[in-house]
C-alpha positions in Angstrom: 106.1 110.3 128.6 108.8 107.6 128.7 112.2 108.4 127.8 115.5 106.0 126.6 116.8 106.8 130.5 113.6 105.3 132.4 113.6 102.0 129.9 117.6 101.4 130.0 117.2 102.0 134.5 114.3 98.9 134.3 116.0 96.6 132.0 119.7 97.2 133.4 121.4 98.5 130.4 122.5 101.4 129.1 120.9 104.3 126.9 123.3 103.6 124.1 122.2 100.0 124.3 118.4 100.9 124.4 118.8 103.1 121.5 120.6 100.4 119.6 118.1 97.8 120.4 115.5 99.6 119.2 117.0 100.8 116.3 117.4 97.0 115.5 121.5 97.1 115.5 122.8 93.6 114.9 125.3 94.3 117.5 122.4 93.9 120.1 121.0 90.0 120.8 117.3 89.1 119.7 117.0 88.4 123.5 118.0 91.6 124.8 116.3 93.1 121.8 112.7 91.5 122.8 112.8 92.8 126.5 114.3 96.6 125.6 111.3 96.5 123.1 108.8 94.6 125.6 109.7 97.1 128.5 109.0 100.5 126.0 105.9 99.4 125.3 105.2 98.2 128.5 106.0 102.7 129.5 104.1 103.8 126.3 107.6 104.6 124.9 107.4 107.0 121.7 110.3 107.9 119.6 111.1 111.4 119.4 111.1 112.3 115.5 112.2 115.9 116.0 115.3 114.6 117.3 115.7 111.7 114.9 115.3 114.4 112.6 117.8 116.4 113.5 120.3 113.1 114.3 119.2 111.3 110.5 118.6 114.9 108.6 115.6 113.1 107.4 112.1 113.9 108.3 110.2 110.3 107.5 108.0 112.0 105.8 107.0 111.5 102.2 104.8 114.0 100.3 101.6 112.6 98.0 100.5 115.2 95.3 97.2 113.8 94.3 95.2 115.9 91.6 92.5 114.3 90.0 91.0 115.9 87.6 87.4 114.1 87.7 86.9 115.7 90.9 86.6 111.4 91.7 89.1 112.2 94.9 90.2 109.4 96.9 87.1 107.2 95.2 89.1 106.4 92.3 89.4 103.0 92.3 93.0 102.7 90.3 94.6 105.4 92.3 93.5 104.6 95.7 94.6 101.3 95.3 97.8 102.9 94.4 98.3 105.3 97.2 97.1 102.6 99.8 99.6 100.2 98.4 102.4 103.4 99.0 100.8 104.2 102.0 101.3 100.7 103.5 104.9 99.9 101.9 106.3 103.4 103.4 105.0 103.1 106.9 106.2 99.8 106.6 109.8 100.7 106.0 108.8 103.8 109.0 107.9 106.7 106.7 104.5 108.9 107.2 103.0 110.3 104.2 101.3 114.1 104.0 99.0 114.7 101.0 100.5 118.1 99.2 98.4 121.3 99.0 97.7 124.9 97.5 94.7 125.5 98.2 93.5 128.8 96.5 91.1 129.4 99.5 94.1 129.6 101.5 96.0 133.1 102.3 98.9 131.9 102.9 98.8 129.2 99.9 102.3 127.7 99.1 103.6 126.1 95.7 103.7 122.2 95.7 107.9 122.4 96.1 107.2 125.6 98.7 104.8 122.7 100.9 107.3 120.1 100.4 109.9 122.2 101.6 107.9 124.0 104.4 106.4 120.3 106.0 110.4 119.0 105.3 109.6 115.9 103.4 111.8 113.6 102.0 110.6 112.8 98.8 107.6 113.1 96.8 105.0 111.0 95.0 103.2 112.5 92.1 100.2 109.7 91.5 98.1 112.1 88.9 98.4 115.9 88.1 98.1 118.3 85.2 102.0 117.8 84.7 101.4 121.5 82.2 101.0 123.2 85.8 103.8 125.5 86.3 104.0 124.5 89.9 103.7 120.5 89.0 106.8 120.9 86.6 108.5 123.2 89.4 108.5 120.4 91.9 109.9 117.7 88.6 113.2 120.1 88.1 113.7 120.4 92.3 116.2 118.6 93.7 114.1 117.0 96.1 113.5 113.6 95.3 110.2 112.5 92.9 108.6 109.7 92.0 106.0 109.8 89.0 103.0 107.2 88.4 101.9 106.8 84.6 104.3 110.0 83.5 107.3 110.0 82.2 110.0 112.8 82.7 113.5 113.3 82.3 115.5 112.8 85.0 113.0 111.5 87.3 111.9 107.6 88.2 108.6 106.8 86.6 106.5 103.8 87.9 104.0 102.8 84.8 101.3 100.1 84.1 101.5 98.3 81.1 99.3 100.6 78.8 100.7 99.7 75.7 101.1 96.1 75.8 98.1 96.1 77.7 96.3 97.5 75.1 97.8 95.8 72.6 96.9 92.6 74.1 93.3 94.0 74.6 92.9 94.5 70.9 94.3 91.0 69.7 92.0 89.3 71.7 88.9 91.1 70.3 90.7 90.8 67.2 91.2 86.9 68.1 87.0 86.7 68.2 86.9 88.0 64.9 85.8 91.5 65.4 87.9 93.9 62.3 85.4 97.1 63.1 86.6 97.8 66.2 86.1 101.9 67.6 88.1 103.4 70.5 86.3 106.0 73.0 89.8 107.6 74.6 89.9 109.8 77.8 91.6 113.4 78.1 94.7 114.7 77.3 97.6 112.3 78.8 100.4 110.2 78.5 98.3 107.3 79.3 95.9 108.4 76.5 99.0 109.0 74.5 100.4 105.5 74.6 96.7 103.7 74.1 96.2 105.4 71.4 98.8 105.2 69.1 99.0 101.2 70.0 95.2 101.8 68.9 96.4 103.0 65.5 99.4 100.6 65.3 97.6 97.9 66.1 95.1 98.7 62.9 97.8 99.4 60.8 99.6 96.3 61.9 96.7 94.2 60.7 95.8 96.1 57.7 92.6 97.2 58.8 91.6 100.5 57.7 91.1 103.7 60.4 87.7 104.8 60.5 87.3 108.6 61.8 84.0 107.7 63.4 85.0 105.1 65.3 88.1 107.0 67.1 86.2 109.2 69.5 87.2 111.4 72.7 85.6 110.8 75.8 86.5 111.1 79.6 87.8 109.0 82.1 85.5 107.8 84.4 82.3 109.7 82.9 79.3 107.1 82.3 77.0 109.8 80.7 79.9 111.0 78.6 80.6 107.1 77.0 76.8 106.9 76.7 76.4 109.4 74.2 79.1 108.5 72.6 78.2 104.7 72.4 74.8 106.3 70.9 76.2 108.3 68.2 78.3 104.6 66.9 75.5 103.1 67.1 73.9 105.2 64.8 76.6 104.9 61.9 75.4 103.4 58.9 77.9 100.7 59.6 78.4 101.2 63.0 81.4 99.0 64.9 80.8 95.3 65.8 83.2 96.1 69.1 84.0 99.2 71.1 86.6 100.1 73.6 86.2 101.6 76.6 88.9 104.2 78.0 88.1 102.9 81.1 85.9 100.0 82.7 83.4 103.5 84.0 82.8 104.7 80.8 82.2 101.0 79.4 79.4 100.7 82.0 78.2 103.7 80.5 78.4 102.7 77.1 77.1 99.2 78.1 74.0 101.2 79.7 73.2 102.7 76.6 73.2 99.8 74.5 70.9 98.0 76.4 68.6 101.3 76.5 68.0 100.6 72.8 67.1 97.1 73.6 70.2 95.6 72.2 72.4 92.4 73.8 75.6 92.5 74.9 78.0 90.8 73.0 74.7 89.3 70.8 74.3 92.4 69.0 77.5 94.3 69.7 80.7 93.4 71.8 82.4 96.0 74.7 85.6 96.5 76.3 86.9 98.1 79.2 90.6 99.3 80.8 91.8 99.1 84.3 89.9 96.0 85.9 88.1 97.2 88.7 86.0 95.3 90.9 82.7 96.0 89.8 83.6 95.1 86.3 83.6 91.2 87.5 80.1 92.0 88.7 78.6 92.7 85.7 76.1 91.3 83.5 77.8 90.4 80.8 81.0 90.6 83.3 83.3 92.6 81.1 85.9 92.1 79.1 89.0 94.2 80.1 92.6 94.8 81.1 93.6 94.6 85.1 96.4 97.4 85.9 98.0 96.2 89.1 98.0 99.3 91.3 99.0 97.1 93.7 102.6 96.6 92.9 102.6 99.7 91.2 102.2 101.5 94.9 104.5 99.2 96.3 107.3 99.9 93.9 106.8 103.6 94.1 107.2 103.8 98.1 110.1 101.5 97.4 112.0 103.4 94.9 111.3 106.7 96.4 113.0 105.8 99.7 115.2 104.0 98.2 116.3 107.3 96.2 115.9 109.4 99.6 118.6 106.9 101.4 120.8 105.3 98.6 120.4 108.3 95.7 123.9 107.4 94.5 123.3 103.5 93.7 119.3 104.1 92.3 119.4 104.7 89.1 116.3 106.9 87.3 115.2 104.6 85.1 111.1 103.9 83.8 109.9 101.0 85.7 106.4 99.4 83.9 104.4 97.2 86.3 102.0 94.6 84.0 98.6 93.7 84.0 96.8 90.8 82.6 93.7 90.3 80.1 90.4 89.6 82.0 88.5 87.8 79.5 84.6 88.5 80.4 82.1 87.5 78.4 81.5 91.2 76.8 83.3 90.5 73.7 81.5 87.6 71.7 82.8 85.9 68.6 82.0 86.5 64.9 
């Protein structure tokens, strides 16, 4: 393998200047810079990151602790659109990223902080997790550095979509169409949950409309079968709801699957919504109605905080940052 010494004896110049050059010093010319950079590659030059290590006391390497609960793994459309966006935004800034593990199978299974520590990363991401887990709150009240998607804690930088004015701007629309029975199929236990929900019941007390028990019913994220059921048992209510909402657009293919089961239109005989925007919801017949989170951005700004954190900690300040959505307006929801 090539070393700083071979590439500074073919282009002339010294190993301080080679290291400079490709270290992109503004001391350096882009002339000089593009031949130092053209010869390494031209010897299969590769950095040595133990060293840089050991110069920087940084390891480049930032730790992803990625839990989902719905067993849905790196499927899941939001958050794999969020931890590619992070992915790409740290390696673009030259940070590698190692998912976080304690495997119970393993013997010699380490805590979340204990594998942070152990691999030497940086910093942290925490895109989902059950954030009751003694270990998950362990690695919140470290030192290290953390960033947290759609959960806020106290003292740490949370990235967030726009749940509640999301939702909020979800429900005037249906609202909008003229819809005043509108029921609410929620996923688990969460912050998330938390937010939509009580805009849910804001929103209904906002407009004077009265809360009907049966129409406020708790599903799962991402669980067809689950929102069929449900989407069943409303539409066997003596007055059942003239719109429901999704927790997420998953469960509204679920619930739109069971309408049309009983031989029902969609939004003729009953209007839907669904949360999050994923593709296959613009694919749909009806194509839904429902709310796009951009992960996007929302990956981006994570990687960009968190290393921002790792190198500048005294000028980032640990703040909430919420990344909005916007309305998709299908043709789920019709008027009335």
């Amino acid at each position: 393998m090539a070393s700083m010494k071979d590439i500074a004896a073919r282009c002339g110049v010294s190993v301080a200047t080679v290291s400079k050059a490709l270290n992109d010093h503004s001391d350096i010319g882009e002339e000089t810079k593009n031949k130092i950079r053209r010869i390494a590659k031209e010897l299969c030059y590769y950095p040595n990151f133990s060293a840089r290590a050991l110069k920087t006391n940084k390891s480049y390497n930032l730790g992803v602790l990625y839990k989902d609960a719905s067993g849905s793994g790196l499927t899941h459309d939001y958050f794999s659109r969020v931890l590619e966006s992070f992915k790409n935004e740290a390696e673009q800034q030259g940070y590698d990223i190692t998912f976080l593990s304690n495997s119970k199978i393993r013997k010699d299974r380490m805590s979340y902080l204990e594998h942070s520590i152990y691999r030497g990363m940086d910093g942290v991401m925490i895109a989902v997790a059950d954030y009751k887990d003694k270990e998950v709150i362990e690695l919140l009240q470290s030192a290290l550095p953390v960033v947290a998607i759609d959960y806020v804690y106290n003292g740490r930088i949370s990235i967030v979509s726009s749940n509640v004015s999301g939702m909020r701007e979800l429900l005037e629309y249906i609202y909008a169409q003229g819809h005043r029975r509108i029921a609410y199929i929620y996923g688990e236990e969460s912050m998330v949950t938390t937010n939509r929900l009580s805009t849910y019941y804001s929103f209904l007390h906002g407009k004077g409309m009265e809360t009907v028990s049966e129409y406020i019913c708790e599903g799962k994220y991402r669980d067809s079968h689950t929102a069929g059921v449900i989407t069943n048992r409303l539409l066997d209510l003596k007055q059942p709801p003239t719109c429901i909402v999704y927790a997420d657009d998953f469960a509204a293919i679920g619930g739109m699957n069971a309408i049309k089961d009983r031989g029902l239109k969609i939004p003729k005989d009953i209007s839907v919504a669904g949360f999050d925007g994923i593709t296959m919801a613009g694919q749909l017949e009806p194509k839904l109605t429902t709310y796009w989170q951009n992960t996007v951005d929302m990956g981006i700004e994570a990687a960009r905080k968190l290393i921002s954190l790792i190198e500048m900690p005294k000028e980032t300040p640990i703040v909430q940052y919420t990344v909005n959505g916007k309305l998709i307006e299908g043709s789920s929801v019709g008027k009335i």
